[in-house]
C-alpha positions as CSV (number, residue, x, y, z in Angstrom):
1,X,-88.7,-36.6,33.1
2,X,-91.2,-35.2,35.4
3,X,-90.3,-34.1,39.0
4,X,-92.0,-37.1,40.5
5,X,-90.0,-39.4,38.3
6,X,-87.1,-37.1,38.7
7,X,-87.1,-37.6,43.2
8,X,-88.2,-41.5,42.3
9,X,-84.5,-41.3,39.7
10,X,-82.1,-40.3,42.4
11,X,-83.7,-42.9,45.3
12,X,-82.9,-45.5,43.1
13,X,-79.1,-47.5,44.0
14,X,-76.2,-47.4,41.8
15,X,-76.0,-51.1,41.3
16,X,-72.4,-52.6,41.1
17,X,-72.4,-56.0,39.5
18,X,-69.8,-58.0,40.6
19,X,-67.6,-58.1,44.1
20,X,-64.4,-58.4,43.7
21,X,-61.7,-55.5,43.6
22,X,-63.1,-53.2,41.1
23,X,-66.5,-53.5,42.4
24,X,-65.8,-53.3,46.0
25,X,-63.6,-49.7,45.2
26,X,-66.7,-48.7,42.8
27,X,-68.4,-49.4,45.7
28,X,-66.7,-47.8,48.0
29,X,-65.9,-44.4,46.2
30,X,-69.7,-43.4,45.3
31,X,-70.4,-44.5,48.5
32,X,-68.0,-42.1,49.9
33,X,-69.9,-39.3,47.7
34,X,-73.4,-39.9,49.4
35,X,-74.7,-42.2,46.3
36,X,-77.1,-45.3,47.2
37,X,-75.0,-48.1,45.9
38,X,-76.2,-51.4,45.4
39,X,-73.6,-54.7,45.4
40,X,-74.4,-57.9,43.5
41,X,-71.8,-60.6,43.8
42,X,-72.9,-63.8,42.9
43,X,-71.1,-66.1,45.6
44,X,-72.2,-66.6,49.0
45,X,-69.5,-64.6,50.6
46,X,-67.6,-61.2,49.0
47,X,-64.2,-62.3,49.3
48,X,-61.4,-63.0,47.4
49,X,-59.4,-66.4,46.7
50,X,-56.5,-66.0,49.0
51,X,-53.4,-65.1,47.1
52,X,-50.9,-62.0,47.0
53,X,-52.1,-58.7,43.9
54,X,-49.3,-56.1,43.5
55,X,-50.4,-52.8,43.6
56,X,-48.1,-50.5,41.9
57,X,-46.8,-47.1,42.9
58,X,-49.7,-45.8,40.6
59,X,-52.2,-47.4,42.4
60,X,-51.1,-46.3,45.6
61,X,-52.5,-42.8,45.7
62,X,-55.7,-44.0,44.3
63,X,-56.4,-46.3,47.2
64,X,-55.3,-42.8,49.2
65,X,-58.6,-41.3,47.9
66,X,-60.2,-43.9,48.9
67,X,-59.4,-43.6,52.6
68,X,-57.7,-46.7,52.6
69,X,-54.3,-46.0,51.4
70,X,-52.6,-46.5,55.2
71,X,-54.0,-49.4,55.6
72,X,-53.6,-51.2,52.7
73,X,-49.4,-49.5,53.7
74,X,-49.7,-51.6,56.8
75,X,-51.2,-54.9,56.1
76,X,-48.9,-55.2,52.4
77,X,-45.0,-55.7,52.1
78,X,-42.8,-53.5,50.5
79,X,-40.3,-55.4,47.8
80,X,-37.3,-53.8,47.6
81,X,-37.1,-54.8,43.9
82,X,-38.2,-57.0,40.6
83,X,-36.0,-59.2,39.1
84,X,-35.8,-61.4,36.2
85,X,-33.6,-64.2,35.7
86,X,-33.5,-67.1,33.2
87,X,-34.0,-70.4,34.2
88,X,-32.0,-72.3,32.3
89,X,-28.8,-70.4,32.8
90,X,-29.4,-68.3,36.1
91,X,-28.5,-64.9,34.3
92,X,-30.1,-62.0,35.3
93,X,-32.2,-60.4,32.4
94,X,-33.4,-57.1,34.2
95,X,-33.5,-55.9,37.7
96,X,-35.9,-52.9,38.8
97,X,-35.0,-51.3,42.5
98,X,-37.7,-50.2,44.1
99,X,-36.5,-48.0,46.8
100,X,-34.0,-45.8,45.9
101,X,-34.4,-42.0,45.8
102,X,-34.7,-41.7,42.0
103,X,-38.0,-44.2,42.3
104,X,-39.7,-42.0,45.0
105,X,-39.1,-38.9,43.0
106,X,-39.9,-39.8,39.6
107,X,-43.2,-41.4,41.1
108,X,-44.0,-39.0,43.9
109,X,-42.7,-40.8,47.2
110,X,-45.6,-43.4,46.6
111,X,-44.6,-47.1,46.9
112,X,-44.8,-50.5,45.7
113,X,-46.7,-53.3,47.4
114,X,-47.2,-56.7,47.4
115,X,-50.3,-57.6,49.5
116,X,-52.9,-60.8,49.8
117,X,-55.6,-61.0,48.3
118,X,-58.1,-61.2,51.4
119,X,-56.4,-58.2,53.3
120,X,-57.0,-55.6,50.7
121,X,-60.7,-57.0,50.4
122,X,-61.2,-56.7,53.9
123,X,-59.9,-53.4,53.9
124,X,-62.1,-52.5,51.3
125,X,-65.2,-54.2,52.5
126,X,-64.6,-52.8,55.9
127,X,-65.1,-49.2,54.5
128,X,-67.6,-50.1,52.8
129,X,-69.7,-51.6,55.6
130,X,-69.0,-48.5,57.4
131,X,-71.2,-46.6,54.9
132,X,-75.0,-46.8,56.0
133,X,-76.1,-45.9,52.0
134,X,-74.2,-49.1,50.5
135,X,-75.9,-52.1,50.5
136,X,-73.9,-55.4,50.0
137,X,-75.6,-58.2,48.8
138,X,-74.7,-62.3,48.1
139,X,-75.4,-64.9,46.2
140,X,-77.1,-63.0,43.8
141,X,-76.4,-63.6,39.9
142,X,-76.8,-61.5,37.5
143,X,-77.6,-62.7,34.3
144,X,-78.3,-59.0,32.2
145,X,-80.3,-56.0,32.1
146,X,-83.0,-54.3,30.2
147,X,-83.4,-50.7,29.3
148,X,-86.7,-49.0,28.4
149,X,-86.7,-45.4,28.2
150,X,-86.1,-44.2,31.5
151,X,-86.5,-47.4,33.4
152,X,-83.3,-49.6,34.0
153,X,-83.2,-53.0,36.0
154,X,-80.9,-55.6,36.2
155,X,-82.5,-58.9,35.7
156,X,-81.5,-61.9,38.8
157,X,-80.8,-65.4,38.0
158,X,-83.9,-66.1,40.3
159,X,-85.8,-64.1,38.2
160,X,-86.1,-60.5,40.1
161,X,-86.0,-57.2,38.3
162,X,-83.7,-54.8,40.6
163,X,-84.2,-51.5,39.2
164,X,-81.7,-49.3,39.0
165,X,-80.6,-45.4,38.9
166,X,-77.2,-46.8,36.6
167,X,-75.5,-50.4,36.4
168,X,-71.8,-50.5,36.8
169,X,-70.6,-53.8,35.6
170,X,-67.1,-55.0,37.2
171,X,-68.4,-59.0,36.6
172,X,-64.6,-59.9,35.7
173,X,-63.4,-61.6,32.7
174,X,-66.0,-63.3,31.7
175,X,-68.6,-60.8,32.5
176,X,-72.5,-61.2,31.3
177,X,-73.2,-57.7,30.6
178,X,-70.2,-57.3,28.2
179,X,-71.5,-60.1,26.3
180,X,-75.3,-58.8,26.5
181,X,-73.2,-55.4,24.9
182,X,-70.7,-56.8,23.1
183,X,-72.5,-59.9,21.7
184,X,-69.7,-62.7,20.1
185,X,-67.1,-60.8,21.7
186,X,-65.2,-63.7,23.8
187,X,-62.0,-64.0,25.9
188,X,-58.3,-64.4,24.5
189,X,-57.6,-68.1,25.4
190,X,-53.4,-68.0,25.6
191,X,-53.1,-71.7,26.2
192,X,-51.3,-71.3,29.5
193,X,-52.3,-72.0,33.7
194,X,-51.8,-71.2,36.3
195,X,-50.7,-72.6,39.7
196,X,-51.2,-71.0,42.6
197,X,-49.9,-71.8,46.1
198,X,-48.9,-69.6,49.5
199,X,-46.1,-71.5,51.8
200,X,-45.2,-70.4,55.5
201,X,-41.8,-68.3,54.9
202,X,-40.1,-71.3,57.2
203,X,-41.4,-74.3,54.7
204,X,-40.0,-71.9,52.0
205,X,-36.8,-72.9,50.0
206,X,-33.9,-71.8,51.6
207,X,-32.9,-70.1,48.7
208,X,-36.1,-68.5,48.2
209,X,-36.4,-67.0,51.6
210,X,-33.2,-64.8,50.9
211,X,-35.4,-62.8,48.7
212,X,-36.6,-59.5,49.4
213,X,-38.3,-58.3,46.2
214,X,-40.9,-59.8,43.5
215,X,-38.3,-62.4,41.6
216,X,-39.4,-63.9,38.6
217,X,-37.5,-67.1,36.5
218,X,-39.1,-67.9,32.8
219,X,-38.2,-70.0,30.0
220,X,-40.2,-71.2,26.9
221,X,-43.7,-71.6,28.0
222,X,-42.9,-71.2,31.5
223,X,-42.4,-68.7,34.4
224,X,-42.3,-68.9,38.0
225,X,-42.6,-65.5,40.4
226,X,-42.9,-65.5,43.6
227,X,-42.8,-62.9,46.5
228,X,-43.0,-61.9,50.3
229,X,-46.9,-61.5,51.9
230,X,-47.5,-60.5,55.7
231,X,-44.3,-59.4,57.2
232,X,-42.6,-61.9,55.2
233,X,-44.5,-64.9,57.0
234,X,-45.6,-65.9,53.6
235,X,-44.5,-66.8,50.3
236,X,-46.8,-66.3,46.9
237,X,-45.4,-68.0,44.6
238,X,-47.5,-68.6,41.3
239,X,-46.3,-70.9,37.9
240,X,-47.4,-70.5,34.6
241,X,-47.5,-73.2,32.6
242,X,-48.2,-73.3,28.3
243,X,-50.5,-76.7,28.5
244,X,-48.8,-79.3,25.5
245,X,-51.4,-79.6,22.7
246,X,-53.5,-82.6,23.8
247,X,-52.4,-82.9,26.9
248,X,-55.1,-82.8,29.7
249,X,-53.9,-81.2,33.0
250,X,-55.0,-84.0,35.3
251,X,-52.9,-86.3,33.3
252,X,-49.6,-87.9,33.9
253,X,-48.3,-86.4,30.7
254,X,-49.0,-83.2,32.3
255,X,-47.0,-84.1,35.6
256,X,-44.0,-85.3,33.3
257,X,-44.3,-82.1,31.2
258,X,-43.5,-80.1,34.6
259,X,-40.9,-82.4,35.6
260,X,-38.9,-81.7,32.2
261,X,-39.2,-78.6,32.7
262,X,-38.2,-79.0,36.7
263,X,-35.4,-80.7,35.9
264,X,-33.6,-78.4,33.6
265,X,-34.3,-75.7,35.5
266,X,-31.6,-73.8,37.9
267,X,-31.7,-75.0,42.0
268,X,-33.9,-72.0,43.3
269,X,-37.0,-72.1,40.7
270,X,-36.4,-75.7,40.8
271,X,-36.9,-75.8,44.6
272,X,-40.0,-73.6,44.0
273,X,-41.6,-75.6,41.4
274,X,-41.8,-78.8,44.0
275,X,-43.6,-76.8,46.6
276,X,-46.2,-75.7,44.1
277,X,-49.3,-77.7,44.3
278,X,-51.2,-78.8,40.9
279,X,-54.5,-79.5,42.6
280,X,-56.1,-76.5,41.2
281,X,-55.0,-73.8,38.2
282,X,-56.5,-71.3,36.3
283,X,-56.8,-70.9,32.3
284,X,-54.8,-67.3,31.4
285,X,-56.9,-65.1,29.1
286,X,-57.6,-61.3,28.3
287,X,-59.9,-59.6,26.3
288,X,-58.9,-57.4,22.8
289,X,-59.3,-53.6,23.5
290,X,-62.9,-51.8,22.3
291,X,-64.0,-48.9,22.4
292,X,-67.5,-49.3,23.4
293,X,-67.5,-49.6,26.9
294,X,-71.1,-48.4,27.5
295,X,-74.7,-48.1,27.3
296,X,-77.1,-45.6,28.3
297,X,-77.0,-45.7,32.0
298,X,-75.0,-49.2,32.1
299,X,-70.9,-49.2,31.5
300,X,-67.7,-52.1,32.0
301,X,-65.6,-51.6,34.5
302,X,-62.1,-53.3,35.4
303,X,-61.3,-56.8,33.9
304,X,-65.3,-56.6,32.5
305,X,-64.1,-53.8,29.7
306,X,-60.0,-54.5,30.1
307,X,-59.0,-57.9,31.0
308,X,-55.4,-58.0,30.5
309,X,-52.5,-61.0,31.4
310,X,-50.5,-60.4,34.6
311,X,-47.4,-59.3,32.6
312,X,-47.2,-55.8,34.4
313,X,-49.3,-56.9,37.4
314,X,-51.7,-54.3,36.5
315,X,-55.2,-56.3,36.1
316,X,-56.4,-55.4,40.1
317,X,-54.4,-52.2,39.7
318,X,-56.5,-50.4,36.5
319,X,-59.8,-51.6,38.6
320,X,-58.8,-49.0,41.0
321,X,-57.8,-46.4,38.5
322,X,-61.3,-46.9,36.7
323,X,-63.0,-46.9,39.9
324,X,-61.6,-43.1,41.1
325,X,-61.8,-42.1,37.9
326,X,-65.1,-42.4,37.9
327,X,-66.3,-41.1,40.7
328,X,-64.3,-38.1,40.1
329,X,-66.4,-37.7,36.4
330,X,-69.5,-37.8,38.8
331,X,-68.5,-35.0,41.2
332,X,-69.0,-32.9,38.0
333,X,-71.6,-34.9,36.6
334,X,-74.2,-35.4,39.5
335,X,-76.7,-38.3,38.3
336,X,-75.8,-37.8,34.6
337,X,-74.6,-41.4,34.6
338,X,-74.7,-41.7,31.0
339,X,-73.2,-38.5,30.2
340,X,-70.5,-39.8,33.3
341,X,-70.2,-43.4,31.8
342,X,-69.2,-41.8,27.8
343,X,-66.5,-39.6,29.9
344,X,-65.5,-42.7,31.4
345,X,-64.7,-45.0,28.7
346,X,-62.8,-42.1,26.6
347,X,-60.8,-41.4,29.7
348,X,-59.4,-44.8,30.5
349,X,-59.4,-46.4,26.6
350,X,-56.2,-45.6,25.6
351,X,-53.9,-46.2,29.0
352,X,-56.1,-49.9,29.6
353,X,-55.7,-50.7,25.9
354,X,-52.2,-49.9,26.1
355,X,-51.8,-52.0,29.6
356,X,-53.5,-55.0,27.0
357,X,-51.2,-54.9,24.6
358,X,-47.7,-54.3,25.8
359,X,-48.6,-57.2,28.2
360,X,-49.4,-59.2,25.3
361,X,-45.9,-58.1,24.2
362,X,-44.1,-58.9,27.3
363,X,-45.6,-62.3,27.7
364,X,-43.9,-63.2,24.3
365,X,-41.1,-62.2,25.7
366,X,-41.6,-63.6,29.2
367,X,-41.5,-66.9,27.0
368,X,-39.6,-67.1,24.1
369,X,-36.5,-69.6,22.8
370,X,-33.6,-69.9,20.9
371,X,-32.6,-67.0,18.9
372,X,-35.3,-64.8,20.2
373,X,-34.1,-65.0,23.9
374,X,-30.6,-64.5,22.9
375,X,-31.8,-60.9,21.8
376,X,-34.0,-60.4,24.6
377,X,-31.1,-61.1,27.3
378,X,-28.8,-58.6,24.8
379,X,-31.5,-56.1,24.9
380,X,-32.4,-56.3,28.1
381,X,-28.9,-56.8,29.8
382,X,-28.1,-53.4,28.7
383,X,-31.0,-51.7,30.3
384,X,-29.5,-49.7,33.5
385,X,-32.4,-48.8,36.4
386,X,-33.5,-45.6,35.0
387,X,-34.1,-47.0,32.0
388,X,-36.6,-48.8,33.1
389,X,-38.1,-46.3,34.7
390,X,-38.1,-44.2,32.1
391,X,-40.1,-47.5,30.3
392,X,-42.5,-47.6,33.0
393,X,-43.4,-43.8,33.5
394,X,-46.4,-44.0,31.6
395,X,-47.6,-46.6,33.9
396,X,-46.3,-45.9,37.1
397,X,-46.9,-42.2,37.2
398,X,-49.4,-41.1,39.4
399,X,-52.8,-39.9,37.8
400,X,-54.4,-36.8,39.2
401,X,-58.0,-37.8,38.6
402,X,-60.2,-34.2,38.2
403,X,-57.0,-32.3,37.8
């Protein structure tokens, strides 16, 4: 590359493709470093649907780096712990403090948080708009890219060519440069919904509002969780439901599949399950791990290279991770993206790909019957706190990205 093409190189935007969490923090953090950055996002508006994320005491310290970590402390709610009870029988199956002195030293006084959805995007986007180099730009689609030697654009619904210095894609499940990279690769289909659904804390079941943590109730092909949002004016509460072969969810059958399961279920999930409305859900998939995150100047990022079920409430949470990860590879790298985007993928493979699987673990356990859950609330029941701790240590202990 000559000097001329050089200068034109490093004028060019970082283009982000996609605005939700993972792009808005990719966004953010090589904004932070001086980089032109570029965001796509397809709706009219960057937002997010408006629903509680928990962010995990990993996650915390990464949302330090990016200058929001106090804020993101003040607008979320601390839980004081998970549990996990049967539905069927009421019987507790594991209970996880999260505030007691062994939990701030084994993860390094950070916390855990349960926070909506559209507070920790406005955080974000606030920061972000407070950076004069980082262009945010709606209702723009992307539909793929095109490399030819040194040139790299990403290629508008509407037709445009938006060149680029490097594409990060964080386009989500489903995401179109993936499948431009990964062609025939498709999502994980599991079979279940979602339901989601926020009540005022004093339309909350009585029971329900008692709780100060994240409390979860599952049975076969079924789980309930719900949890505290905005000074505990709120309650999250989401249900999963495994959809009956040939059953369509705007059906009757459907309504009468939830109201077997409502009515065998204990008083407090059972309360919870009437206040949940069925007027809109959301098919639960993932992706299978790979190794091949990138190419060239153009890389996956977040749910786009890791999509993973909610088991460990980690989807938003490894977004983050990726997104300081990276942008600590480019203090070192400068505009090396490629050499960046390879240092990426082989930093973050193995902990997203185990986040993938032992959620696909736990959701068979989350949901299993007879015999099976007879084990599990064996096993489980003889787990004290620091065992799971000790379980979760690989997850929950902070990284040290550039360390």
């Amino acid at each position: 590359m000559t000097r001329a093409q050089d200068a034109a190189a490093r004028s060019l935007p970082v283009v982000i493709v996609g605005g939700g969490v993972g792009g808005v923090c990719t966004a953010l953090a090589l904004g932070r470093q001086g980089r032109r950055v570029m965001l796509l996002e397809q709706a009219d508006q960057i937002g997010a649907i408006g629903y509680g994320v928990q962010i995990g005491p990993n996650v915390l310290p990464m949302l330090e780096r990016l200058g929001v970590g106090q804020s993101v402390l003040e607008k979320g709610y601390q839980p004081t712990e998970i549990r996990w009870c049967d539905i069927a029988s009421g019987a507790s199956l594991a209970e996880i403090p999260l505030h007691t002195p062994e939990f701030a030293r084994r993860y390094g006084g950070s916390r855990y948080i349960a926070i909506h959805r559209v507070d920790l995007h406005q955080l974000l986007l606030a920061a972000c708009e407070a950076l004069p180099n980082v262009e945010l730009n709606q209702a723009t689609a992307v539909q793929g890219y095109r490399q030819d030697g040194e040139r790299l654009v990403v290629l508008s619904a509407d037709g445009r060519e938006i060149e680029a210095a490097a594409v990060i894609a964080s386009d989500g499940l489903r995401s179109r440069i993936r499948a431009q990279m990964q062609p025939g690769d498709l999502p994980r289909d599991t079979g279940y919904v979602a339901h989601r659904t926020i009540v005022p804390m004093d339309q909350a079941p009585a029971l329900a509002r008692q709780r100060t943590g994240v409390t979860m109730w599952s049975g076969p092909g079924f789980h309930v969780i719900y949890y505290p949002l905005r000074g505990r004016t709120e309650l999250n509460i989401v249900m999963v439901v495994r959809v009956p072969p040939g059953i369509d969810c705007e059906s009757a059958a459907y309504r009468d599949h939830i109201a077997a399961i409502e009515a065998g279920a204990q008083a407090e999930p059972r309360e919870l399950i009437e206040r949940v409305s069925l007027e809109r859900r959301w098919s639960i998939a993932d992706r299978d791990p790979i190794r091949r995150w990138t190419d060239g100047r153009v890389t996956l990022l977040g749910d786009a290279a890791h999509a993973t079920l909610q088991s460990l409430a980690q989807g938003a949470g490894m977004a983050i991770e990726d997104a300081v990860v990276l942008a600590s590879i480019l203090d070192e790298a400068g505009d090396d993206y490629a050499g960046a985007f390879e240092r990426l993928q082989r930093a973050r493979f193995l902990r997203t790909a185990r986040v993938q699987l032992e959620s696909r673990a736990l959701w068979d356990v989350f949901h299993c019957d007879g015999l099976d859950a007879e084990l599990r609330a064996m096993q489980w029941g003889e787990r004290t706190p620091h065992d799971f701790y000790r379980c979760l240590d690989w997850l929950w202990t902070p990284l040290h990205p550039g360390a």
